[in-house]
C-alpha positions in Angstrom: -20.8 -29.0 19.2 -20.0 -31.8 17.0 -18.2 -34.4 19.2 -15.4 -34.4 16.4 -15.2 -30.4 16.5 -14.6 -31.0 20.1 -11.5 -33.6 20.1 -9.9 -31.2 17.2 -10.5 -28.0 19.4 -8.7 -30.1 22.5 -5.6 -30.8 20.1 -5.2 -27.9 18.9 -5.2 -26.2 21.9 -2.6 -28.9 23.6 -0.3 -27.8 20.4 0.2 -24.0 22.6 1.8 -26.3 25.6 4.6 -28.2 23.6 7.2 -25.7 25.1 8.4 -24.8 29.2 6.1 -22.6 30.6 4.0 -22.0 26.9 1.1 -21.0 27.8 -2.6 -22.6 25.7 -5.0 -20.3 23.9 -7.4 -19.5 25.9 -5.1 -18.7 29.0 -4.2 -15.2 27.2 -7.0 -14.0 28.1 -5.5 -13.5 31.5 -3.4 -10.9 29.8 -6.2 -8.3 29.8 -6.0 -5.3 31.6 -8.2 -2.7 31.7 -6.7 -0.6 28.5 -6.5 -4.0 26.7 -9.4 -6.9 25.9 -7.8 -9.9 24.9 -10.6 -12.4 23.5 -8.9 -15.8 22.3 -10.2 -18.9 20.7 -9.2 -21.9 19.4 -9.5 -22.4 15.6 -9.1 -26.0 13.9 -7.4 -26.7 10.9 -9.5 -26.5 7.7 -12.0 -24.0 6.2 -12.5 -20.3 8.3 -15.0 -18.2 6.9 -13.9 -14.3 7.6 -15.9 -12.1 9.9 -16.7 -9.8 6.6 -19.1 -12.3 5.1 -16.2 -12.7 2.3 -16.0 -16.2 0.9 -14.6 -18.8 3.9 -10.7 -19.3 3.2 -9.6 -22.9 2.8 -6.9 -24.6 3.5 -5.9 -22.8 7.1 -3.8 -24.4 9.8 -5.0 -25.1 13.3 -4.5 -21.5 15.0 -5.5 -19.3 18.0 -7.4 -16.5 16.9 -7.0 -13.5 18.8 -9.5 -10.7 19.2 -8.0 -7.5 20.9 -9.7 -4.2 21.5 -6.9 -1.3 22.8 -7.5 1.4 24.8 -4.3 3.8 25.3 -5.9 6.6 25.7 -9.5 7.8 27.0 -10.7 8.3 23.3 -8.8 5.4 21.4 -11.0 2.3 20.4 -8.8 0.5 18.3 -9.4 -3.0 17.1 -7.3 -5.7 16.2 -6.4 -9.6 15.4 -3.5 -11.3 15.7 -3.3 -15.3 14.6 -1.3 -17.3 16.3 -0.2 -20.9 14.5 0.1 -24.0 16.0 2.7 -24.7 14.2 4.6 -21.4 14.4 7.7 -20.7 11.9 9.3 -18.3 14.6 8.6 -14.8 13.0 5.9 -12.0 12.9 4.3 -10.5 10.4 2.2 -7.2 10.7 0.0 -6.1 7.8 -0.8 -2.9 6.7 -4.5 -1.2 6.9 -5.5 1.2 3.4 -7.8 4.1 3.1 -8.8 5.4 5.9 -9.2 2.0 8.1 -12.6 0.9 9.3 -12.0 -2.6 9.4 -9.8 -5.1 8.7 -10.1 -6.4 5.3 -6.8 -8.3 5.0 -8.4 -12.0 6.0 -6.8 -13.4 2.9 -3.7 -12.1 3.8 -3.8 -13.0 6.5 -4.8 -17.2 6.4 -1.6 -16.9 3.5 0.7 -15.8 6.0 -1.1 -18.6 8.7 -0.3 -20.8 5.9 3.5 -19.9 5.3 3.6 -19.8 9.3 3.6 -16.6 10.8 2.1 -15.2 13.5 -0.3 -12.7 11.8 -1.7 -9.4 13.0 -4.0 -6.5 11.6 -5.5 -3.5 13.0 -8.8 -1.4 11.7 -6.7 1.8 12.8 -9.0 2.7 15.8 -11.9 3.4 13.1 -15.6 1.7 12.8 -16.6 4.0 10.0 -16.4 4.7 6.4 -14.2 7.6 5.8 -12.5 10.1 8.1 -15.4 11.6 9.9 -13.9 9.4 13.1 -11.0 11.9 13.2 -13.0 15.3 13.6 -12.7 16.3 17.2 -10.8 13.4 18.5 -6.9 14.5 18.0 -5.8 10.9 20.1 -7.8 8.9 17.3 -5.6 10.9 14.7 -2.7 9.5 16.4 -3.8 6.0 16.6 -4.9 6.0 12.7 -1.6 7.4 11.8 1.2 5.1 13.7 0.1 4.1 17.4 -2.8 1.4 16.7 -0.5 -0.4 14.9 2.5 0.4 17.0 0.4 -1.0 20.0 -0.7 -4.0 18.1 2.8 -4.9 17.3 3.7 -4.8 20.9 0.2 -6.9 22.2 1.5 -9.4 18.8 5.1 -9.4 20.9 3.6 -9.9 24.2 1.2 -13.0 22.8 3.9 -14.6 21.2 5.8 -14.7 24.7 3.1 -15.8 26.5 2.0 -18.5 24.0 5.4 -19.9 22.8 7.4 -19.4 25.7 9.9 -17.0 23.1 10.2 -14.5 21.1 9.9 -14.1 17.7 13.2 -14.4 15.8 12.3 -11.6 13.2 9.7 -9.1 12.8 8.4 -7.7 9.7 5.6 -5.4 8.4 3.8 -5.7 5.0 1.5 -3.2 3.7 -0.1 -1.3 0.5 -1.3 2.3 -0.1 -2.1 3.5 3.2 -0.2 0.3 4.9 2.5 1.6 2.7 2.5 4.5 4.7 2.3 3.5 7.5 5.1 1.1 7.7 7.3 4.0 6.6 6.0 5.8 9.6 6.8 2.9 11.8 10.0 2.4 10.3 10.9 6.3 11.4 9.0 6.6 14.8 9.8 3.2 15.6 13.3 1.6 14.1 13.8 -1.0 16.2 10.1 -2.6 15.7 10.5 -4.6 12.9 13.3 -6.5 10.6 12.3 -5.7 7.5 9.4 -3.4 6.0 7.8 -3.9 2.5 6.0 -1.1 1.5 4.1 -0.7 -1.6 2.4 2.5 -3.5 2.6 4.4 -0.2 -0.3 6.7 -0.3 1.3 9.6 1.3 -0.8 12.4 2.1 -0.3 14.9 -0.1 -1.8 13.0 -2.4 -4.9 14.2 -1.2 -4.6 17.6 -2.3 -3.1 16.8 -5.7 -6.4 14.9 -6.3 -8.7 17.4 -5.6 -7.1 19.7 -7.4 -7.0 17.5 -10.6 -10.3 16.8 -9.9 -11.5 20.8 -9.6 -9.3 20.8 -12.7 -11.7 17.9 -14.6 -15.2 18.5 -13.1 -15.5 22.5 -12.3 -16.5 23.1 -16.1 -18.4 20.3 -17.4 -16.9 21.4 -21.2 -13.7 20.2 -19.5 -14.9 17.3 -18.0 -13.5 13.9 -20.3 -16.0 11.0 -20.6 -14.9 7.5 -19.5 -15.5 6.5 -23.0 -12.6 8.3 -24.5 -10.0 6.6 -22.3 -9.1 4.0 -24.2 -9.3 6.5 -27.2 -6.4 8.3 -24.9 -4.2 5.1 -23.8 -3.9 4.5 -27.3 -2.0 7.7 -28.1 -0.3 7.0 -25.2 1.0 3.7 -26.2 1.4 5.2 -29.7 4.2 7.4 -28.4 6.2 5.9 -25.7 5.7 2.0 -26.2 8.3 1.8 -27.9 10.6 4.2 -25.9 12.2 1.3 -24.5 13.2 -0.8 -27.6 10.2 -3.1 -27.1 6.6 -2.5 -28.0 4.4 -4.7 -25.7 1.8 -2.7 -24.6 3.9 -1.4 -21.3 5.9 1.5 -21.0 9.3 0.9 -18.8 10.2 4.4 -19.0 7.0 6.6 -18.1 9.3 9.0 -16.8 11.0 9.8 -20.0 7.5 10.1 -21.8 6.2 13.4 -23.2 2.7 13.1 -24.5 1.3 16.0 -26.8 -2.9 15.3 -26.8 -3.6 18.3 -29.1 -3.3 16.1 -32.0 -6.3 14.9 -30.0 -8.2 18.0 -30.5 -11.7 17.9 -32.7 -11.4 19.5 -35.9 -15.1 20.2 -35.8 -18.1 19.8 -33.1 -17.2 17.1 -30.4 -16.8 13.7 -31.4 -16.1 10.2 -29.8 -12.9 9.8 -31.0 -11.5 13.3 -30.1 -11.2 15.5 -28.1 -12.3 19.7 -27.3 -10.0 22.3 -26.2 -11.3 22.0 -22.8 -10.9 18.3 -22.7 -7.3 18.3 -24.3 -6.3 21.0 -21.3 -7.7 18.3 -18.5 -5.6 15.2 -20.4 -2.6 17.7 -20.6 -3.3 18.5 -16.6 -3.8 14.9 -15.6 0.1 14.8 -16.8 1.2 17.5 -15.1 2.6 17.3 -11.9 0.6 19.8 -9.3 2.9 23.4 -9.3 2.0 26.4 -7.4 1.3 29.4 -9.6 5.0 30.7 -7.7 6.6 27.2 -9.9 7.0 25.4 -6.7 6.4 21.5 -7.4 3.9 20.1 -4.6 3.0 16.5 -5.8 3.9 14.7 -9.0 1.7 13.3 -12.2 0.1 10.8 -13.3 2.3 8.9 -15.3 1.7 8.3 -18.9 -0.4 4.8 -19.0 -2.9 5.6 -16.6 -5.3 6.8 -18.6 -7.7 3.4 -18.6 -8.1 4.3 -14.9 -8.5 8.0 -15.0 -11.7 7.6 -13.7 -10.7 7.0 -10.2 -9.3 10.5 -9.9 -11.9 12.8 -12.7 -14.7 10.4 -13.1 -17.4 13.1 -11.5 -19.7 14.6 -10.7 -17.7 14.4 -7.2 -14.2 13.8 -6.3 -13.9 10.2 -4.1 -14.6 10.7 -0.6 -11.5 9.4 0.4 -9.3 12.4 -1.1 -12.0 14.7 0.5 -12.2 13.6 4.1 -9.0 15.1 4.6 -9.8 18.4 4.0 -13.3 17.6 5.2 -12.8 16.3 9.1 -9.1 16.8 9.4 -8.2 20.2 8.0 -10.9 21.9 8.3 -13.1 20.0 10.8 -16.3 21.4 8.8 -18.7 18.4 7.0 -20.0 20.8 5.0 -16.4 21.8 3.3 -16.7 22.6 0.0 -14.6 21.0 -2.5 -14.5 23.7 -5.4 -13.3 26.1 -2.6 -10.1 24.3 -2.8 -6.8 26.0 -3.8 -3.7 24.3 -3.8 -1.4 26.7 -2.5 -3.3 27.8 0.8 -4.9 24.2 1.5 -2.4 22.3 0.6 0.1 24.5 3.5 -2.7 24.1 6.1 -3.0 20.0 5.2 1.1 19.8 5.4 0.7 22.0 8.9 -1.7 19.6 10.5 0.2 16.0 9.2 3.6 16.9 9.1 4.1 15.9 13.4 1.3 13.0 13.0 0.4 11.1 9.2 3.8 12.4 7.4 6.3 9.9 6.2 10.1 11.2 7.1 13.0 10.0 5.0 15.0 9.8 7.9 16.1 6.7 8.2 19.3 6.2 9.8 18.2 4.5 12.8 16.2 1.9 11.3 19.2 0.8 8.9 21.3 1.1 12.0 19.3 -1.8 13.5 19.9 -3.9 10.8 16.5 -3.1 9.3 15.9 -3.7 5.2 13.1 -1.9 3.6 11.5 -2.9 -0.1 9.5 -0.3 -1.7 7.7 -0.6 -4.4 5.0 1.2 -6.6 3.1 0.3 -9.8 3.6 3.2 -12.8 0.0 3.0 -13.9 -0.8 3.9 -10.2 -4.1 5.6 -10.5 -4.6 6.9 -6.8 -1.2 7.9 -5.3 1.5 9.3 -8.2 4.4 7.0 -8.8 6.6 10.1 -8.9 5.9 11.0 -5.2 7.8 7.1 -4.3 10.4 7.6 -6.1 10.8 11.4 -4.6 11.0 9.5 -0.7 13.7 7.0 -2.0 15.6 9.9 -3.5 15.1 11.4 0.1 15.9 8.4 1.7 19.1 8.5 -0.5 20.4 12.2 0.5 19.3 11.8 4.0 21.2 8.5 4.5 24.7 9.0 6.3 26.5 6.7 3.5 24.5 7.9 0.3 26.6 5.6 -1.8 25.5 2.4 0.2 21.9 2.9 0.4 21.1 0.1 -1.5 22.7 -2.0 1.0 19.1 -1.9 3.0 16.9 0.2 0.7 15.8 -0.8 -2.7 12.8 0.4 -5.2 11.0 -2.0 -7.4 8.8 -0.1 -10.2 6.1 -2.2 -11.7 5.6 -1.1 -15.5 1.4 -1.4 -16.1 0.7 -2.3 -12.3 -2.1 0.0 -11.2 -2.7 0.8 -7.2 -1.5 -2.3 -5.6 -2.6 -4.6 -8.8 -4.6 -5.0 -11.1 -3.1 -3.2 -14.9 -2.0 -4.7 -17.7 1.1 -5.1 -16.5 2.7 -8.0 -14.5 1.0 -7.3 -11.0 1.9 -10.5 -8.4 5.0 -11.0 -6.8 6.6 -12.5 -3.8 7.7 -9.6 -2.0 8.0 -11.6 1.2 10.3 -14.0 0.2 12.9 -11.4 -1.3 12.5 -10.0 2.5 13.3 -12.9 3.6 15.9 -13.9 1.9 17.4 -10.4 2.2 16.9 -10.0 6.2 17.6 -14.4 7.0 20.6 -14.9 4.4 22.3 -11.2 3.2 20.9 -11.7 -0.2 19.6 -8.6 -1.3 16.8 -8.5 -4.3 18.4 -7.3 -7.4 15.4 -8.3 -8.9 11.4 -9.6 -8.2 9.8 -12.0 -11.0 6.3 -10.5 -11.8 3.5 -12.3 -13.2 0.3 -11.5 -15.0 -2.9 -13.4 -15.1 -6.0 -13.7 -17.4 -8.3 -15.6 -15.4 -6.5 -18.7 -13.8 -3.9 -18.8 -16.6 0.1 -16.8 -16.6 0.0 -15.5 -19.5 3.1 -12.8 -18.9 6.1 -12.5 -16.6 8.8 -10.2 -16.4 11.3 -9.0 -13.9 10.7 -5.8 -11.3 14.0 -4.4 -11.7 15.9 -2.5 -8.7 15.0 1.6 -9.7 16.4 3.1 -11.5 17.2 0.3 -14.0 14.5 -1.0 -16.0 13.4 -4.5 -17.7 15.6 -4.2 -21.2 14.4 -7.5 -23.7 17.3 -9.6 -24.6 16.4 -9.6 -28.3 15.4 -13.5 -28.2 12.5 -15.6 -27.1 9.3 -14.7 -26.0 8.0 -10.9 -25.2 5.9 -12.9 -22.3 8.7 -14.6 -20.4 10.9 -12.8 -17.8 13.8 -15.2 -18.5 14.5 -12.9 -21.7 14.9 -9.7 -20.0 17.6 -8.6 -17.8 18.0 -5.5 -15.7 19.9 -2.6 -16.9 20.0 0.8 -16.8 16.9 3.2 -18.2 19.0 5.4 -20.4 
């Protein structure tokens, strides 16, 4: 090693033994016990290049680098990392795993919150793999996708941050998208007293999964219904044509998705197909992907796509197969069969035997009560051009969360919703897609000061080119009739209607 390398690795790790009794890096590996493999080393400050081969991340603090493999039960292999800074701002954060796990693919993250500093951790969910295929015939490795590897992890986070620092961490907060969404709503339920504050964006609950596939047997069962990719733009334009301006400003974002009725039969060819309309078969898949997924009985089981999506459409009826990822479900969970069929699927009947199998282990539970008793805040959030998980079925839990709270009228006293007009799954859109979630945490769990609004920004390339404000749901961004379209400090919050 370069004699440099070494004297930086010796400083660093002489940072871990500033405090009584703090321990250094590498003694936590004396932690280990046989259900728990604690691997540390020493990282110097500077450039870290993630195990994933992604591009090395610059700029990161001296830390200790923690590699931990858990074991709570005979069948779990869960791995995990936790970063611990030399120069440690007191609090934890744990960040949320997507999809189905597999890895952890939150490296960025993760050097930004080593950066702000946190102590850091992240979990692959107790999965290797691509897909679900882990979870067929292994029950325990369902539990540990669903809430205990990242329970555990939080507690081996805990443990290394007493036996490093010599205390505790002062507060304790989780931060996850999509399937991290989820499951920090299911860690906020099972386990109130975990964590300080939760953010939790376009949680991909799991009913989701059925809703896709049946949009998707919908779209690609008859190929005279199936709706090229090159007639989405064809479709947003309608779209925009008729709800735009719904909210007194036309920009190119709709506000108000909810209040938007779209009509595609004035869509509908006049003669033989054509790019620039639509058949009767294709006008009945637009109308579909609009319609929230009903029973033939009326019942309601997962809401639309909401108008604005259609750019992205692709993710849900692009073809000739639905995405694994909705499939797996059915595939190694359900029905523990690899060689499921999709088009077998009916809603009714599969969708009742998915909700059977979840509903003690994956389901997120509005129920609330104790982690608001602890003091706990939770942000939610969700983009309306969400093109995986319907923005609908977020603002259906908050309601929940609502009716289910002892003090309905104070909920907003620890639970707020923040709507992101043209944000697709997580980012990306047209729409204002980057904000500091953390912060408004922060500021709402560290000094009382609950977010009563988030500033959003856009970028083409390197360059803002558009900010607004995320406005507490169910108010919306309302232009103050002055100024640029592009800059939030013309908008204020108000209500929708």
């Amino acid at each position: 090693m370069n004699p440099v390398h070494v004297l930086t690795l010796l400083a660093v790790t002489a940072l871990w033994a500033v405090g009584a009794r703090a321990g250094t890096c590498e003694s936590l590996a004396t932690l280990s016990t046989p259900q728990v493999r604690i691997d540390p080393m020493a990282v110097p400050a500077g450039r870290f290049t993630a195990p994933d081969a992604s591009a090395a991340l610059a700029r990161v603090p001296a830390f200790c680098r923690v590699l931990l493999r858990l074991r709570p039960t005979g069948d779990s292999d869960i791995g995990s990392e936790v970063w611990l800074p030399a120069n440690w701002n007191g609090k934890l954060l744990m960040l949320g795993n997507g999809g189905w796990g597999g890895a952890i693919n939150y490296y960025a993250e993760m050097a930004e919150a080593l950066r702000r500093g946190y102590v850091v951790g992240a979990t692959d969910d107790g999965n290797r793999e691509r897909g679900a295929r882990f979870i067929m015939g292994h029950p325990q490795k369902f539990i540990d996708f669903a809430y205990r590897a990242e329970h555990d992890t939080t507690l081996q986070a805990k443990a290394l941050i007493k036996a490093l620092y010599a205390r505790t961490a002062s507060r304790s907060y989780w931060k996850g998208c999509s399937g991290g969404g989820r499951e920090g709503l299911i860690q906020a339920y099972r386990y109130p007293d975990a964590f300080d504050g939760i953010i939790a964006g376009d949680p991909a609950n799991v009913r989701r999964n059925a809703w896709a596939l049946w949009l998707a047997k919908q779209a690609l069962t008859d190929p005279s219904a199936y709706i090229p990719p090159s007639k989405y733009a064809m479709l947003h334009t309608a779209v925009l044509a008729a709800c735009d301006a719904g909210d007194g400003l036309k920009d190119g974002l709709i506000e108000d998705p909810e209040s938007c009725r779209v009509d595609f039969a004035a869509l509908q060819c006049r003669g033989k197909d054509a790019p620039d309309c639509l058949t009767a078969a294709q006008v009945r898949t637009a109308q579909t992907m609009l319609t929230p997924a009903t029973t033939p009985r009326g019942k309601v089981l997962f809401p639309r796509v909401e108008p604005g999506t259609e750019l992205l459409w692709g993710r849900l009826i692009r073809g000739p197969e639905p995405v694994d990822l909705f499939v797996d479900q059915f595939r190694y969970v359900v029905y523990q069969n690899p060689r499921w069929d999709w088009r077998s699927f009916d809603l009714e009947r599969d969708a009742a035997r998915a909700d059977a199998v979840d509903r003690d282990v994956d389901e997120m539970d509005p129920h609330l009560a104790a982690f608001a008793r602890h003091g706990g805040k939770l942000i939610l959030y969700h983009g309306w051009t969400d093109q995986q998980v319907a923005p609908g079925s977020t603002v259906e839990f908050f309601e929940a969360v609502r009716a289910a709270s002892p003090d309905p009228q104070h909920t907003g006293d620890w639970v707020r919703l923040f709507m992101a007009p043209g944000m697709a799954h997580c980012g990306g859109g047209e729409g204002p897609d980057t904000f500091d979630s953390l912060s408004a945490l922060e500021n709402w769990v560290e000094h009382g000061q609950a977010p009563d609004r988030m500033l959003a920004a856009h970028r083409s390339g390197d360059r803002v080119d558009r900010t607004r404000p995320l406005c507490p749901y169910p108010q919306i961004a309302r232009y103050n009739g002055a100024g640029s379209i592009d800059d939030a400090a013309n908008f204020t919050c108000a209500a929708a209607h």
